[in-house]
N, C-alpha and C positions, 0 to 999 in steps of 0.2 A: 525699438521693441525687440524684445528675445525670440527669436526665432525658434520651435518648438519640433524641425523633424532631428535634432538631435533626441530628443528625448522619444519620441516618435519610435525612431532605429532601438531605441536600447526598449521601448513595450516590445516591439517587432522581433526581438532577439528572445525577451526571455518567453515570451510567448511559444515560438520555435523549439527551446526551450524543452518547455513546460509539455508539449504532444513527443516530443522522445524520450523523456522522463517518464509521464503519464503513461505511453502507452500499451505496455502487461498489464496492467488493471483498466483499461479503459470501459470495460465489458461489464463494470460495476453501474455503468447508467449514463445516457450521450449529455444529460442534464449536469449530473456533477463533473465530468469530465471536460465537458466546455465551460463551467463556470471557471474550475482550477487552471482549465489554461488562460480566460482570460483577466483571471486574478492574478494569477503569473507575472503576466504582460502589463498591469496596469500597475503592479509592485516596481518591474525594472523601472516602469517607467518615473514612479515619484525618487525610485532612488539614483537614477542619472541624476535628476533637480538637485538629491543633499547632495553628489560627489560634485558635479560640474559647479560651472559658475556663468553667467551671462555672456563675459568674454570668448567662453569656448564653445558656448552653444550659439554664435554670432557669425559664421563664416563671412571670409571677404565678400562673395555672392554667391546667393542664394541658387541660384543654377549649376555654377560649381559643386554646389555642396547635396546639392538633388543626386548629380554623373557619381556623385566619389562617395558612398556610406561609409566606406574606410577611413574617411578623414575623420569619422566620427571616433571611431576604436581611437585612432592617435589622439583625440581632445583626451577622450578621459585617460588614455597614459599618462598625458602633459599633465593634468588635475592628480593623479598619482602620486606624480614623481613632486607634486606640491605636498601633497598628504596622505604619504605613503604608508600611514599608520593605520588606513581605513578598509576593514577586511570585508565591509559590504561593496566597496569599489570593485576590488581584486575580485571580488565573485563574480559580478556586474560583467568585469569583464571580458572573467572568464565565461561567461554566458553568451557575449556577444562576438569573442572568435571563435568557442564551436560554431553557432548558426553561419561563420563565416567559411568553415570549414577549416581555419586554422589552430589545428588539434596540438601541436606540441605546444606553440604561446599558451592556449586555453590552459593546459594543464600547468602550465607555471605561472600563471595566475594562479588557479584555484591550489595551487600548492603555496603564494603566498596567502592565499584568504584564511587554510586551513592554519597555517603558521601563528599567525597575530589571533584567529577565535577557535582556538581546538576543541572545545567544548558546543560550538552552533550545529545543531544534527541538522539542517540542510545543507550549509558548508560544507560537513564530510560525509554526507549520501552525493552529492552534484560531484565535488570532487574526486571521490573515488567510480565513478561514472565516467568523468571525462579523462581518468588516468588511463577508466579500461579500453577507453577508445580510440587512447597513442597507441594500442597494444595491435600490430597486426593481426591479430586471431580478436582481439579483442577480449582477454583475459583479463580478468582480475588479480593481479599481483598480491603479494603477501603486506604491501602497505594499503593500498585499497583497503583488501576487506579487513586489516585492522583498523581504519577509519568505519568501515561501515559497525565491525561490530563496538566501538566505543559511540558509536551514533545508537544503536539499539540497548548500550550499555544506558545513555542518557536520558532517551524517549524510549522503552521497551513498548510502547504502541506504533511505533512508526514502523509503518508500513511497508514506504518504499525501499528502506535500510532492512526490513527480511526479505523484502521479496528478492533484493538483490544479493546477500548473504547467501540466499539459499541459491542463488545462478551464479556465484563465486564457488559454493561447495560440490554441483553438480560439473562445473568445469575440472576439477581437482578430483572425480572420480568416486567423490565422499555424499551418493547417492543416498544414502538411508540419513543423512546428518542435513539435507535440504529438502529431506522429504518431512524431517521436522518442524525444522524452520519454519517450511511452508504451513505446517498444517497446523500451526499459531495463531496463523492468520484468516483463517475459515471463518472462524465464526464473528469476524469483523467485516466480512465484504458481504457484499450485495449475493442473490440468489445467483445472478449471471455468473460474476469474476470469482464464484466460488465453485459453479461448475466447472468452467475452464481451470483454476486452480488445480481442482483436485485432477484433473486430465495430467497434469503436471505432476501429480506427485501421484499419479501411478504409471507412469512413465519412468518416472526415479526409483520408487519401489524393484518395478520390473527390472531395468536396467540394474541392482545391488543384486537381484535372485534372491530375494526378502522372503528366506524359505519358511515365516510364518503367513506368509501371502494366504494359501487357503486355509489356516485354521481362521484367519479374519474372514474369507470368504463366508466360513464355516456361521460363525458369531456374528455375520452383517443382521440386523434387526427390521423389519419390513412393519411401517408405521403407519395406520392413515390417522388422518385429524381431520374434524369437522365442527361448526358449532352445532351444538343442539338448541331444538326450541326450546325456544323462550331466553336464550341470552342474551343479556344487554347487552352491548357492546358501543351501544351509540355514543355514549360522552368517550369514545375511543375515538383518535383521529383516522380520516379514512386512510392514511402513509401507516398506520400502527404494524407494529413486528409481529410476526408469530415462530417462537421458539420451539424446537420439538428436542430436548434434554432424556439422557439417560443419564443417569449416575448411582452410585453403589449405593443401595438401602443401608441407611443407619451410616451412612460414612459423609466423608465432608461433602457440603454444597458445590462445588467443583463439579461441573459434568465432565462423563469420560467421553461422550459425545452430544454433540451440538448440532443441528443446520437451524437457520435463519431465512426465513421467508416471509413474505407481506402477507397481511390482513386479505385482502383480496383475493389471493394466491387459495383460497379455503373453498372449497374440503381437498386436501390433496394426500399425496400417497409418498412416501417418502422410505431410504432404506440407510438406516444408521449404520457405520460400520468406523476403522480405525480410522479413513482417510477425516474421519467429522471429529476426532478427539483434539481439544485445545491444549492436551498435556500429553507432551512425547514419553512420558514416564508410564503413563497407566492407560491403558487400551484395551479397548472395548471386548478384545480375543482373549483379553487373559483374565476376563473375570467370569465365574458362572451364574450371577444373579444380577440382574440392574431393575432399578425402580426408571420406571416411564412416563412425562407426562410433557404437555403442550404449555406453553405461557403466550398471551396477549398482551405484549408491551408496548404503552406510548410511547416511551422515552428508548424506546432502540436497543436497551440492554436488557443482558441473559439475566444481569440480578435484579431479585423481585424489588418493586418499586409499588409505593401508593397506588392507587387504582388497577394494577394488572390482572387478569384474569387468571387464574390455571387450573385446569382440566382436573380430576382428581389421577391419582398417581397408579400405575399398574407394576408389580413386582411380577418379571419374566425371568425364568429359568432359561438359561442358555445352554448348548444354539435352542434356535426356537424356529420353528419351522412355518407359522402361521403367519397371520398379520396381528397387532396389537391395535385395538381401535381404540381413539382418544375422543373424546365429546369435551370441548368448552362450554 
């Protein structure tokens, strides 16, 4: 019978994994965060099964092979060096000597993984991660974040490929160009990991002396939303979104700012301003009028969908000194 703590070691690995990867966004919710790590974990695990083979997951004795997890790493080299064509392996195992702390093998794996699938946006988000981690400062090199940016060139929703883009361009000084990056990503995270966020990218702001910093201060928008009596909202699931959108009267549906909050989260007080714009080109300081209003979404997103609610629209002249009230 196949003996199963090889495969065992390699969940245990990318699981480990998956909480140093995970953890800058972890602040999006302990639920999704424990799921992805141990979906992680349960991925390395089926794909030890396709790389290995019976033979290697069989130690001479099982006691032996409990003392020495290492003997595990050298099975699946020995399975490698059979089927070296296999760039879910080389990731594999790249995955399993970081968690072992051996950082230069790890990155020459994941440098063959990326070799043989240059096109897999977790291959080159993981690998340029474990490249920055050969790095004593732990730098991002100029081959990293070109893995990372043809990993966003591929997936442009992947997440973990800006978040890391933008802590490659904050390394390099290029504080107003990760303050973008970042704020791409606002209006896909949770209420939490998008306050922490934007902490992060007024940090990078400050740090560039972004000397439109207070005409934004000037132009931030102070929002509340509440429902009003009598709205239905019940065929809404109780997880449903609530969007709070500005964008240019008469101009494209694109908002120049966004936050994202839950159904629950209501009646609450909110204050739009650049760090909430999903487009580094148009910002909320450099316009003088925006139309305002709230959306109630099942389905998570900012574009309106079959059943959504929204609020009717408010055209504000900017700055604007008040609060703008939103009724659903």
């Amino acid at each position: 019978m196949v003996n199963l703590w090889l495969p065992a070691f390699a969940a245990l690995a990318a699981a480990v994994m998956a909480v140093m990867v995970l953890w800058p966004l972890r602040r999006s919710g302990r639920k999704g965060f424990i799921g992805l790590t141990v979906a992680l974990g349960v991925a390395g695990c089926a794909l030890y099964l396709l790389v290995g083979t019976p033979e290697a997951a069989t130690p001479r004795t099982e006691t032996a092979a409990a003392n020495d997890l290492q003997q595990g790493v050298r099975e699946l080299q020995q399975a490698l060096e059979r089927e070296p064509q296999r760039a879910d392996g080389w990731a594999l195992l790249g995955r399993s000597q970081l968690a072992l702390g051996q950082l230069q093998e790890a990155n020459a794996a994941f440098e063959r993984a990326v070799a043989l699938a240059p096109d897999e946006v977790p291959v080159l988000v993981e690998a340029a991660q474990a490249r920055a981690q050969t790095s004593p400062t732990r730098q991002f090199d100029d081959t990293s974040l070109q893995w990372l940016l043809h990993a966003q060139e591929l997936d442009p929703n992947s997440e973990r490929a800006a978040w890391l883009i933008g802590v490659a361009l904050r390394q390099r000084g290029q504080n107003a160009e990760a303050a973008q990056v970042w704020e791409t990503l606002l209006p896909k995270l949770e209420p939490g990991a998008a306050a922490a966020l934007r902490e992060q990218i007024a940090i990078a702001r400050q740090a560039d002396g972004d000397g439109p910093a207070a005409e934004s201060g000037a132009h931030a928008l102070r929002v509340s939303v509440a429902l009003a009596p009598g709205t239905k909202v019940g065929a809404l699931p109780a997880n449903a979104t609530v969007f709070i959108i500005a964008r240019q009267p008469g101009g494209p549906p694109m908002p120049v700012a966004v936050e994202k909050h839950a159904l629950a989260d209501l009646p609450l007080t909110v204050t739009l301003d650049d760090g909430d714009s999903p487009m580094p080109t148009v910002k909320l300081s450099a316009l003088d009028e925006v139309e305002v209003f709230a959306r109630v979404s099942a389905s998570g997103q900012a574009n309106r969908q079959e059943g959504d609610v929204d609020s009717a629209p408010v055209r504000v002249k900017l700055p604007h000194s008040g609060t703008v009230e939103l009724r659903l």
